[in-house]
N, C-alpha and C positions, 0 to 999 in steps of 0.2 A: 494816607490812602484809606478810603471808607468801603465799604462791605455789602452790596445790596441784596435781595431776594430776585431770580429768575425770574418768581412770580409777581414782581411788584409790590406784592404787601409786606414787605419788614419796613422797621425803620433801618436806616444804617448804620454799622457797628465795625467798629478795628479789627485787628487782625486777630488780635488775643481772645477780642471776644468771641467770633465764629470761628476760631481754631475749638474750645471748648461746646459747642453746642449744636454739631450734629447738622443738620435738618433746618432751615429757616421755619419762624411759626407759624406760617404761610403753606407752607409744606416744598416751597422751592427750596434752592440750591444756593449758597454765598455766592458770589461772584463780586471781582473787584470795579468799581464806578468805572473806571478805564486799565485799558492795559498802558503800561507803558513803553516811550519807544526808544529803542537804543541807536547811537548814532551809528555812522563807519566810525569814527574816531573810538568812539568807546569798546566798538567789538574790537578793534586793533587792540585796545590794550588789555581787552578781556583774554585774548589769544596768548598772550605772553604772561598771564599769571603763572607762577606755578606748580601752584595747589589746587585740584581740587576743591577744598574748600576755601581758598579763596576768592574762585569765581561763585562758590554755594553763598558768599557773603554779598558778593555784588549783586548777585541776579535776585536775592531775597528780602536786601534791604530797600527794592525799591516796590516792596511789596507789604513786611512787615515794618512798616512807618514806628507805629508807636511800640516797637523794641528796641531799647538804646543798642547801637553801633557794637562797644565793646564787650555787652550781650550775649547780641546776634553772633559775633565772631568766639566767642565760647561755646556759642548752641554748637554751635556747623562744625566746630574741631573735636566736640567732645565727637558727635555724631559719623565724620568722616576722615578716620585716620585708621591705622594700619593693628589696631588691636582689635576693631570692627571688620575690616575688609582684607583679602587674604594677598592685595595687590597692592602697591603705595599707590599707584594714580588714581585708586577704588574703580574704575571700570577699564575693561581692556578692549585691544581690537584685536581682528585678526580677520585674516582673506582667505575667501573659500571660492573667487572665480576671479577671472579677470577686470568682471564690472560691481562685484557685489563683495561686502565685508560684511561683518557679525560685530554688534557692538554688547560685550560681553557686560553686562548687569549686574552678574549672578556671582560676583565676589565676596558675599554679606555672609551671612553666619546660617542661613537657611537657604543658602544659593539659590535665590530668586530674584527678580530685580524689584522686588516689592520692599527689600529691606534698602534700596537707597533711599525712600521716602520713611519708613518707619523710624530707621536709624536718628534721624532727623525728629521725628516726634517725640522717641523716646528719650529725648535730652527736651524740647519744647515743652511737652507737657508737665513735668514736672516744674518747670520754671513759671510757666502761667501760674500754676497751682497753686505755687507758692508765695508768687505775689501777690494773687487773690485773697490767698487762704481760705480756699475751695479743696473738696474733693471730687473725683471726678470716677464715674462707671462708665466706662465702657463698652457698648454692647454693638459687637460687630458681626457681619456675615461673610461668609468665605466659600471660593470653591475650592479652596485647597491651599493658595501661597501667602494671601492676605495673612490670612490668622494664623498662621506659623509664623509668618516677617512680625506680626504685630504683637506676638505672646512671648516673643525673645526678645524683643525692644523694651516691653512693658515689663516683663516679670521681676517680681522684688524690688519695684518704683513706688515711691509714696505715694501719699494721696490717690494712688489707681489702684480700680480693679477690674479686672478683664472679662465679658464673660462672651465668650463666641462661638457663635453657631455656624454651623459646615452641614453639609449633607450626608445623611447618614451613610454608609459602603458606597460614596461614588467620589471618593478619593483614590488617590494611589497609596500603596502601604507605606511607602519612605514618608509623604505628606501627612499619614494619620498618625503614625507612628511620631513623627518633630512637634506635632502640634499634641497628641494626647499626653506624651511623655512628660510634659512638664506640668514639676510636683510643686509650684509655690503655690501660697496661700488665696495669692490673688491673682489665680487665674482658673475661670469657669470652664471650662470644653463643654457645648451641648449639642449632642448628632441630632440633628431634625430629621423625623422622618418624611423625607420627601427631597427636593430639587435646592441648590441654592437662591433658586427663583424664591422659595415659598420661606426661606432665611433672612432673605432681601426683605422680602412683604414683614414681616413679622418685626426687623429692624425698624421697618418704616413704621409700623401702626405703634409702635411705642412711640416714635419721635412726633408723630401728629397727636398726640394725645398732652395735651401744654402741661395740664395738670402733673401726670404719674411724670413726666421728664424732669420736671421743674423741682420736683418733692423727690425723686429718687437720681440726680444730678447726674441725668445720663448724656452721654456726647458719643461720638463717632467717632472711629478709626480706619473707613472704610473710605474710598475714594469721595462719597460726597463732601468729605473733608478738603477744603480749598488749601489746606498747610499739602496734604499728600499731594495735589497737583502741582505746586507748587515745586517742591524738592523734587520732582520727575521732570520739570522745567529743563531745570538745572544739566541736566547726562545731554538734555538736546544740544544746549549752547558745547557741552565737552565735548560729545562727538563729533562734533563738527569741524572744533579746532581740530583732536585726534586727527582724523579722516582727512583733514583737507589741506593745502598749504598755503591758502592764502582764502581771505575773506568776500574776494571776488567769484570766486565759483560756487556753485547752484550743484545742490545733491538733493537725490529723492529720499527718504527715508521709508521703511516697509512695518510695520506696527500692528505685531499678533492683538486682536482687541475686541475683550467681551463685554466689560462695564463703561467702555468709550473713554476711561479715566487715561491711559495710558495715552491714547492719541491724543488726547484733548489738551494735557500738555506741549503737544507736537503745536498744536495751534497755536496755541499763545506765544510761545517760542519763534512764529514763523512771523504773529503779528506784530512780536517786539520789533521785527528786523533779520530774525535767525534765515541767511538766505535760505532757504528751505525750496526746494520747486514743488513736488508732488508730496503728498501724503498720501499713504496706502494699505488700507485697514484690511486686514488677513482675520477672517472666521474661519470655522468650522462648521459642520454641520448645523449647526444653530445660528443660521444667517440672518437674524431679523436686522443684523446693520447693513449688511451687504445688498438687502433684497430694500433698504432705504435706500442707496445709493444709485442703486441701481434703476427703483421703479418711481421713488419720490412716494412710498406706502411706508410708514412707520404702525410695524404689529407685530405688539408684544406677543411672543406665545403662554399659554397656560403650561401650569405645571407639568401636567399631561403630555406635552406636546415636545419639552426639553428632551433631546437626544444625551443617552452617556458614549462620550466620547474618549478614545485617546489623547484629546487634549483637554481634560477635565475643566483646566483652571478657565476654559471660555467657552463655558456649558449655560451657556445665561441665555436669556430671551428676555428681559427688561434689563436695557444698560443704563443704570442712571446718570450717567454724566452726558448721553446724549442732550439731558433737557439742556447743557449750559452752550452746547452748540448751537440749537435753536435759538436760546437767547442770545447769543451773538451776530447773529444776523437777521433777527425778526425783532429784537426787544419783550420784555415783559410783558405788556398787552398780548400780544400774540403767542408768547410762550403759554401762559395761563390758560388762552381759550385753547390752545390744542390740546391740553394734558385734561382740559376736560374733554374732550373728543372723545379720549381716550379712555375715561372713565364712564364715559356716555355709550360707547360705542365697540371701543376694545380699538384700534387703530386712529388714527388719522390720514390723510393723503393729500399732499403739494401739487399735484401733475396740477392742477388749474390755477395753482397760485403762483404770481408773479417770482416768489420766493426760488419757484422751480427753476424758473428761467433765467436764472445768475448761478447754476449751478457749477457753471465752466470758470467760475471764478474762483470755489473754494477749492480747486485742484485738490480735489479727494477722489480717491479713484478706492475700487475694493473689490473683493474677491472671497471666492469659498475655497476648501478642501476637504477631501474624504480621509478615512482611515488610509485606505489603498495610496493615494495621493502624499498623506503623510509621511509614510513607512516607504514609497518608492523615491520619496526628497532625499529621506535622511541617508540611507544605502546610494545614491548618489554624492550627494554632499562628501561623504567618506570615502567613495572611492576616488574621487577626483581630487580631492585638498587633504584627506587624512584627519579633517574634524568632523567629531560628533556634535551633533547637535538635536535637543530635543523636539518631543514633537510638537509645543507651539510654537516655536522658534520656524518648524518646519513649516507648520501653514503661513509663517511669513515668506520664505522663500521661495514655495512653491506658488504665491500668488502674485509673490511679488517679480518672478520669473516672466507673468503675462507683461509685464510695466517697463522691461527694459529698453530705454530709449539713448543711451550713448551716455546719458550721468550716471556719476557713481549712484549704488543704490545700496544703503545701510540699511542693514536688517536688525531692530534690536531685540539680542537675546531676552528671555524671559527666564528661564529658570537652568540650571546645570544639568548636564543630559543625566545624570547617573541620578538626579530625583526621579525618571521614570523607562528605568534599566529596565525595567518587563518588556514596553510597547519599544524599546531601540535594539533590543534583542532578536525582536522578531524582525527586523530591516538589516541590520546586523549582526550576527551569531556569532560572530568571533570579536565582539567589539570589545574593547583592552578595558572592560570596568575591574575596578578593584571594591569590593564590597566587603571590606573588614567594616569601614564605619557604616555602613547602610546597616544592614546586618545586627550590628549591636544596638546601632538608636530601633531598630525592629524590634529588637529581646527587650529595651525596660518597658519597665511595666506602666500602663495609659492609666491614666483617671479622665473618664468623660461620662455623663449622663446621655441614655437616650432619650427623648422626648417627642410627644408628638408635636402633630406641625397646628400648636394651637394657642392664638396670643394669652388667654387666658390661665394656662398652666405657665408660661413664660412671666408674665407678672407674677404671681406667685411664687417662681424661684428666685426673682430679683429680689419681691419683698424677704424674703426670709433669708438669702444668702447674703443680703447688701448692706443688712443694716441691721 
């Protein structure tokens, strides 16, 4: 399996190699030559595995080609077993209505579901490294679960070092507090003054820059990384066995989603064969996916423009993995002229392109939610089933509430309610948290730098902390 650029201009490269390198130098996204497709026969016996990472070996080996077999199958066990995850199947289910389940994520060690793909890097990248004999920096942006999943995966790993940037005070405290706390050597915390949007930009203009990359061997841990989408693959083919009892029925799934990372695995999943019917992208008040969907207008907003929301971690207004949807139904020629549209222009728009009018086929349906919206989910949610559930998890359920058509409809958790016990307090007051461990990870003590939101001083703490 070979590795192209969104944009047309890479050469192609294995899997090792754009696991290690960020960003194509094109400025597009990896993406695999093809997906591949899985038969009835093979998902038959993909169902009766009964490991998790057993199926993490199937669904990954026909992706990471050039990693030997018995490898791949030490990556995926170091990665998903029961000293990592607090559950042995690593993700759980559980029923909150008659038509709708919760497919729980948030087992990992930063109860997010960003640690089922980290977990998985943090055994990959060490192994590339090593057979390179590369080392490898790091430099990621977060709204809050990325860089917590990625700085517990990564911390006290060779050849790496971490350095990630979050937004300065528009975290939650449990989230500032998992990610600044940690005291190893190689790991950076820098609060950008400003939006994760201007985190994002600032990732990027290092990784378009071939030179400082290339000379300061920096790579990505953030979803433009085709290994993260990848090991998110994986929970869709599980939930689905979980969820269902046989391979012939058709379930919607509902997917809280700011960076398009998390659904876009949903895609791939559905194009392998995953019967999937509906996919159903849940924002918040930062609807620049929702208002694509909706109007066929893809606009980024400016910094300026990003809402703080109670669901922090999908506080975005440039998703980057939208470009690799685009290229999968328009191709690289067309991906390229639109992303300059967008540098030309600040948006793009479909409504006159043919592209619009096969819309009905990529059964993508989406929706927004408010504060109010969120907080009136979750005090439902509770008093009806007795689960908590947080609140991005909420704008999945309350969007995915408009979508109900007679299939089940999985909703998949994003993070553990008690990471943001402020905002389910106020929906709930008597909700049963127990806050001994929040509380203490609050009391140690953070190392983080603030910084302004400017590439130039960020080059300069690479050079001088990296090397």
């Amino acid at each position: 399996m070979k590795y192209v650029s969104t944009r047309g201009g890479d050469l192609p490269k294995s899997f090792c190699e754009v696991v290690l390198e960020g960003l194509c130098r094109d400025g597009g996204l990896s993406m695999p030559e093809s997906i591949p497709k899985v038969s009835k026969e093979t998902l038959d016996a993909w169902r009766k595995l009964p490991r998790y990472s057993d199926l993490a070996l199937e669904v990954m080996s026909l992706y990471a080609t050039d990693i030997p077999r018995d490898d791949l199958k030490k990556l995926v066990e170091g990665a998903y077993n029961s000293d990592n995850f607090a559950v042995e199947s690593i993700i759980s289910e559980r029923t909150i209505s008659n038509q709708v389940k919760v497919l729980g994520l948030s087992e990992g060690p930063t109860y997010a579901f960003k640690d089922m793909a980290m977990q998985f890097l943090g055994e990959l990248f060490p192994y590339v490294l090593e057979k390179q004999d590369k080392k490898l920096n790091i430099v990621g942006a977060t709204s809050g679960d990325t860089g917590s999943s990625a700085i517990h995966a990564m911390k006290g790993k060779p050849r790496i070092e971490v350095v990630m940037l979050s937004p300065h005070n528009r975290m939650s405290a449990f989230q500032t507090a998992q990610m600044y706390s940690v005291q190893d050597d190689n790991i950076h915390n820098i609060a950008i003054e400003g939006v994760f949007d201007d985190c994002q930009d600032l990732v990027k203009a290092l990784n378009n820059d071939i030179e400082f990359k290339e000379k300061h061997h920096l790579g990505a841990v953030n979803s433009i990384n085709f290994a993260r989408i990848l090991a998110q693959v994986v929970y869709y083919f599980k939930g689905y066995f979980m969820t269902t009892e046989s391979n012939d029925e058709k379930i919607d799934v509902v997917i809280p989603s700011g960076n398009f990372g998390n659904i876009f695995a949903g895609i791939i999943a559905r194009e392998m064969g995953l019967p999937i019917h509906k996919l159903i992208l849940a924002t918040n008040e930062n609807n620049v996916l929702d208002e694509f969907f909706k109007t066929g207008i893809y606009r980024p907003r400016a910094s300026k423009d990003v809402h703080l929301t109670s669901s922090p971690s999908m506080d975005i207004a440039k998703a980057s993995n939208f470009e690799r949807f685009i290229y999968l139904i328009a191709g690289s020629e067309k991906t390229k002229a639109l992303w300059e549209q967008i540098e030309e222009q600040g948006y793009f728009d479909l409504t006159g392109d043919p592209l619009w009018k096969e819309r009905a086929s990529w059964n993508i349906e989406s929706g927004e939610s408010s504060h109010q919206n969120r907080l009136e989910t979750i005090e439902k949610v509770y008093r009806e089933s007795g689960e908590l559930i947080d609140p991005h998890t909420a704008d999945g359920v309350f969007v995915g509430s408009q979508y109900l058509d007679g299939d089940l409809q999985l909703c998949l958790e994003t993070a553990k309610p008690i990471k943001f016990y402020e905002t389910i307090k106020q929906a709930v007051s008597d909700a049963p948290f127990d806050l001994t461990e929040v509380k203490a990870i609050e009391a140690l003590p953070q190392k983080r730098e603030v910084m302004a939101n400017d590439v130039t001083l960020l080059r300069q703490f690479i050079e001088s902390a990296l090397n």
